[in-house]
N, C-alpha and C positions, 0 to 999 in steps of 0.2 A: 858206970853211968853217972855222970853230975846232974841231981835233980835238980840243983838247982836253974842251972843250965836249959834243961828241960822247961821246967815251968817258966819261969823269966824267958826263954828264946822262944817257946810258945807263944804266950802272950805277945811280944812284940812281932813275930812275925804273922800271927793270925790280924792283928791290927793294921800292919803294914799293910799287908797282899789285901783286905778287903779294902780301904783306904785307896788303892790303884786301881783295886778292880771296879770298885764304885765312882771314881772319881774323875778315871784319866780310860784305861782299857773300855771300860762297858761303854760309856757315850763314842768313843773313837772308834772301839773293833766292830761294838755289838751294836749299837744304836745306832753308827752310821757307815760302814763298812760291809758291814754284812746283813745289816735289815733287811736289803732285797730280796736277798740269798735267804736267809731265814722264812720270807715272807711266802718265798718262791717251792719251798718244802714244808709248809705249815705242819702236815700231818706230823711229822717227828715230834715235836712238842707237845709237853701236857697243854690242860686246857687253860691254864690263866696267860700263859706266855703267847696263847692263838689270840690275846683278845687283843684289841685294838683302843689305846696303848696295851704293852702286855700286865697284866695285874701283880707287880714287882712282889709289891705287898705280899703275897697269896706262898711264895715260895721262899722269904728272905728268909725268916724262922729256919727255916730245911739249912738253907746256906749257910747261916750262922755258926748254928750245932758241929754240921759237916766241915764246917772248914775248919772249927776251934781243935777235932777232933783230928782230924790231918794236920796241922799243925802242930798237936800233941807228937804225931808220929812223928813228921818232918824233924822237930828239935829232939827227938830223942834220938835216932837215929844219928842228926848231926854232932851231937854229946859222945857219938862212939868214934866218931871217924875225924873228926874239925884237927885231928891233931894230925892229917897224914896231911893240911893242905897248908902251904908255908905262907907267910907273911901275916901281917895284925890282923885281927878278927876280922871286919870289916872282909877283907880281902878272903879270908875264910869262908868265910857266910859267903859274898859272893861267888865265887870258887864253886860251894855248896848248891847256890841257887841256880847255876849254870848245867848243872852235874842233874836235878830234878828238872830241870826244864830240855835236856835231854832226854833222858828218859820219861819226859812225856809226850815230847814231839815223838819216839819210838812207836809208843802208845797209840798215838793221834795216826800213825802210820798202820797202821795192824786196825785198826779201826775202821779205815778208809777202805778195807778191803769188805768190811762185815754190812757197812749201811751205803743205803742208795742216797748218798750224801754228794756233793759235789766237794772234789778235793781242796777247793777256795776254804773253806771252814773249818779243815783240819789244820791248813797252814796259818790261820789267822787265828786259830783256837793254839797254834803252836808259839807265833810270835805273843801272844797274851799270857802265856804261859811262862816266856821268857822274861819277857817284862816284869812281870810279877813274882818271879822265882828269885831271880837276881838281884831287885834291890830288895825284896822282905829279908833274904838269904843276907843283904850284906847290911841289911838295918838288926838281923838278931847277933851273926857273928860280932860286931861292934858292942853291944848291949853285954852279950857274953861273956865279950872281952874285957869290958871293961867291969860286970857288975856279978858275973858267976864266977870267973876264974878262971876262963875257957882260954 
């Protein structure tokens, strides 16, 4: 395992993927996409996300931790395997992010059977998954490549 790889593609892609998720996905999928839809199944959410706006504040802490900490996984993981996917990092990573945002959309499928969700939310919880997997995926591969060794 290259730690350094690890720590460096962590960081950059914990950065990245909150950076889209806050910037570009959350206002696009969640704020305006599927507010309805959210609105329309309140009970599923804790209580700060029921409030009107929902209280962001209340859960980002949670977020932060949780995704630094996934993230941790995600590049160490991609530290064992970046080498079975061909072309410059960049191309790697994305490769990588394509490969996690599959298997999340899997996820978001087997999920879809267990809540009385409407399946609009798992496919738009899928396409935000992709979005976010894909270019953090090919913003670490790059960093990687060019600053761990990867």
């Amino acid at each position: 395992m290259n730690w350094k790889l690890v720590g460096i593609g962590a960081l950059v892609f914990w950065i990245v993927s909150n950076i889209i998720g806050m910037a570009v996905t959350g206002p696009i999928i969640h704020q305006g996409v599927l507010d309805p839809v959210y609105r329309a199944h309140e009970s599923f959410w804790i209580e700060p996300l029921r409030q009107d706006p929902p209280d962001m504040a209340a859960v980002l802490p949670y977020w932060l931790i949780n995704s630094l900490l996934a993230s941790l996984v995600i590049a160490g993981i991609y530290s064992c395997v970046h080498s079975c996917f061909k072309g410059p990092g960049w191309r790697k990573g994305l490769t990588w992010g394509l490969c996690l945002a599959i298997l999340t959309f899997c996820t978001y499928l087997a999920f879809s059977g267990l809540f009385a969700l409407p399946m609009t939310i798992f496919i738009w919880w899928g396409v935000d998954a992709a979005i976010i997997y894909m270019i953090s995926g090919a913003a670490m591969g790059w960093v990687g490549g060019r600053f761990a060794g990867a």
